[in-house]
C-alpha positions in Angstrom: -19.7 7.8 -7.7 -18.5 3.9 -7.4 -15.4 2.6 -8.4 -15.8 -0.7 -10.7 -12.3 -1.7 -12.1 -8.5 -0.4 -12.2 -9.0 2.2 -14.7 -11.7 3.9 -12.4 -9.5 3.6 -9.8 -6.5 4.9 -11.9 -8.6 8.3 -13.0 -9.2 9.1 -9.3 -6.0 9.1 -8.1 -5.2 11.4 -11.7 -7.8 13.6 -10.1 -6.8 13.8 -7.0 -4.0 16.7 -6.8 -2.8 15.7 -3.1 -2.2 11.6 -4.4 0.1 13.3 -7.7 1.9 15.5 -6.2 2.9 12.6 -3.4 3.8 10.0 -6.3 5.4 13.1 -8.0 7.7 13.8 -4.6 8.6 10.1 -4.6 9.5 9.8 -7.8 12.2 12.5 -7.2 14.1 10.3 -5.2 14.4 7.7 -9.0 14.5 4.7 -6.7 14.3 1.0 -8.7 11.0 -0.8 -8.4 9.0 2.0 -6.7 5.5 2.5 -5.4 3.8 4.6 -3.1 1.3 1.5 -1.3 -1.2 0.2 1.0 -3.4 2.7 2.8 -2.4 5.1 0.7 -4.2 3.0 -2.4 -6.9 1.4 0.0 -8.0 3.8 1.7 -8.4 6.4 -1.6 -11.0 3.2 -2.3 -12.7 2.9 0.6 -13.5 6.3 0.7 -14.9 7.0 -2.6 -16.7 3.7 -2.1 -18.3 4.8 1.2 -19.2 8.6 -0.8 -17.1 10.7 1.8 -16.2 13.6 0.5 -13.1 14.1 2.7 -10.0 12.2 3.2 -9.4 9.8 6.0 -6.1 10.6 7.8 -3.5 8.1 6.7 -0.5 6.8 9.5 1.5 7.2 7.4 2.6 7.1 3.4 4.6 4.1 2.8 7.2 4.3 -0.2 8.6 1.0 -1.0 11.5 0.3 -3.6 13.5 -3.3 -4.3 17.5 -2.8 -4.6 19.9 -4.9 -3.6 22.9 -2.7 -3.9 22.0 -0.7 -0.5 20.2 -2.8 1.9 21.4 -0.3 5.0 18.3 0.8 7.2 20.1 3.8 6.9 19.6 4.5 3.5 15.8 3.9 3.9 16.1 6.8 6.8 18.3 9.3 4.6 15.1 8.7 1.9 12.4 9.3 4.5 14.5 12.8 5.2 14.6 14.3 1.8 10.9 13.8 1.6 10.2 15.3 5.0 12.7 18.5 3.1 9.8 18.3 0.5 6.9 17.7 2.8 7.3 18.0 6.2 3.6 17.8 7.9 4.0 14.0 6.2 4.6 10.9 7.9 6.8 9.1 5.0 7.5 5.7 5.5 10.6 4.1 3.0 11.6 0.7 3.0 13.7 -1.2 0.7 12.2 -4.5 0.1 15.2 -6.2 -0.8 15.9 -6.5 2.8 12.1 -6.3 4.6 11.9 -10.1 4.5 14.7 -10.5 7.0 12.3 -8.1 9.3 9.4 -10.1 8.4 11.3 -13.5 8.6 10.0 -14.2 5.2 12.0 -16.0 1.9 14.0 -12.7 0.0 11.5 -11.6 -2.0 11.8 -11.0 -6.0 10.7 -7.3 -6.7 8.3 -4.8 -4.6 5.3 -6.4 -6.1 6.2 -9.7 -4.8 7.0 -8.2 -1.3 3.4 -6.7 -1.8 1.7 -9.8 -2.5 2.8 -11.0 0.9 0.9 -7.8 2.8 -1.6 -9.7 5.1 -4.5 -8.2 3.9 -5.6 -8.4 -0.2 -6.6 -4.6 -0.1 -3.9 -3.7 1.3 -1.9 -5.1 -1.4 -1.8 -2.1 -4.0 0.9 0.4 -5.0 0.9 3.6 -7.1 3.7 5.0 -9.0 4.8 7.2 -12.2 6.2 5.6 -15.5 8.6 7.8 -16.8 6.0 10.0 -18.8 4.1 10.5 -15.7 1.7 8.1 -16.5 0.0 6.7 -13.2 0.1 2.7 -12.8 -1.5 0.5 -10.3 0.3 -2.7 -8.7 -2.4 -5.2 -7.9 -0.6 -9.0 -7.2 -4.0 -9.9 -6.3 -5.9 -7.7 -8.2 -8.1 -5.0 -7.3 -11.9 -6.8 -6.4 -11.7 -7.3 -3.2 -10.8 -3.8 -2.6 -13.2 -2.5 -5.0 -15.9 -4.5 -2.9 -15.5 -3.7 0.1 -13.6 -6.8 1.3 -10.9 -7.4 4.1 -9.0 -11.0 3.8 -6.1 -12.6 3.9 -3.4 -12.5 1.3 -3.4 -16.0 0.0 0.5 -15.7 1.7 -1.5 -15.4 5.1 -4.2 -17.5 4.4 -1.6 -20.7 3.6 0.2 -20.0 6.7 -1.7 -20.8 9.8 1.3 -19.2 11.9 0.7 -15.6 10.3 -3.1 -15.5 11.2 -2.8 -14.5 14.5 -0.7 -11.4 12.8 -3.5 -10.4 10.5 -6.2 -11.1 13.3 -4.3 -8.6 15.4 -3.7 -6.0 12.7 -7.5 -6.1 11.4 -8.1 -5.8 15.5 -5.5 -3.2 15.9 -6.5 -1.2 12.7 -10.4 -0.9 13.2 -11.2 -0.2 9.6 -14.9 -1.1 10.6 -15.2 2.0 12.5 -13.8 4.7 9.6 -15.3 2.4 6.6 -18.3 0.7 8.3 -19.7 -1.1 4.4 -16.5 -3.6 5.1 -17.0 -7.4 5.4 -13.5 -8.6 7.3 -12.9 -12.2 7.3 -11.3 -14.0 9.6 -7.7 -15.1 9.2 -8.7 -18.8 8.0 -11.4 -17.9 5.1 -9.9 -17.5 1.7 
């Protein structure tokens, strides 16, 4: 089975028990501007794109939120607790991005899906979450293709700022998607 657009990528993640019940735990903490994000989304992708049947291991599940009422690291720590309470063999991962950008010496950034826009990597730039009703949406600020095809590039964030290539350059060498997902074409830092 291939993935060809959002809502095939949408009815996976409906289908896969183990993705709901971890948008369903984050959604218990009714945080503003939520989404479960990046390898979490991605690597769902890459893995039905490559046919495997099992899940890669994911570092960790990242759960990112925007308020500006509560921008202690604290906070983001207290959050990461009560979803260990719920699942504790997970390695949660909360930040508030209405204070990441001083961590990432970036501008403040507007909402989560702005923050996510400025990930270094396009495929990387996804995020799940519930609407009220349950309904599962898909945050794409640069949309879903180059995901979807297999693709590894900059962000056009990274790609406009010769200083942050050496960042992604590092990550992509750190990360070695190639050896878990080896259909990937990864660009270098300058190609758009």
């Amino acid at each position: 089975m291939q993935l060809h657009n959002e809502s095939d990528i949408l009815r996976v993640v409906k289908e896969d028990a183990w993705m709901m019940e971890i948008l369903a735990s984050a959604a218990t903490l009714q945080l503003p501007d939520w989404w479960v994000c990046a390898g979490f989304v991605r690597s769902k992708i890459w893995d039905v794109q490559h046919g495997y049947t099992e899940r890669t291991p994911l570092q960790d599940i990242d759960v990112i939120y925007y308020d500006r009422s509560e921008l202690r690291p604290e906070a983001d720590e207290a959050l990461e607790a009560r979803l260990k309470q719920q699942h504790p063999g997970i390695p949660w991962s909360v930040k508030n991005q209405a204070r990441m950008h001083k961590v990432n010496d970036l501008k403040p950034y507007r909402s989560s899906t702005d923050a996510m826009s400025k990930f270094p990597e396009t495929a990387t730039a996804l995020g799940l979450s519930l609407r009220e009703d349950g309904e599962v949406i898909l945050a794409a600020p640069h949309g879903v293709e180059d995901a979807l095809q297999l693709v590894v590039r900059p962000t056009p964030y990274f790609a406009a700022n010769p200083q942050l290539w050496p960042v992604y350059e590092k990550r992509i060498a750190r990360k070695n998607w190639h050896s878990i997902w080896t259909g990937l074409q990864i660009l270098p830092a300058g190609k758009r």
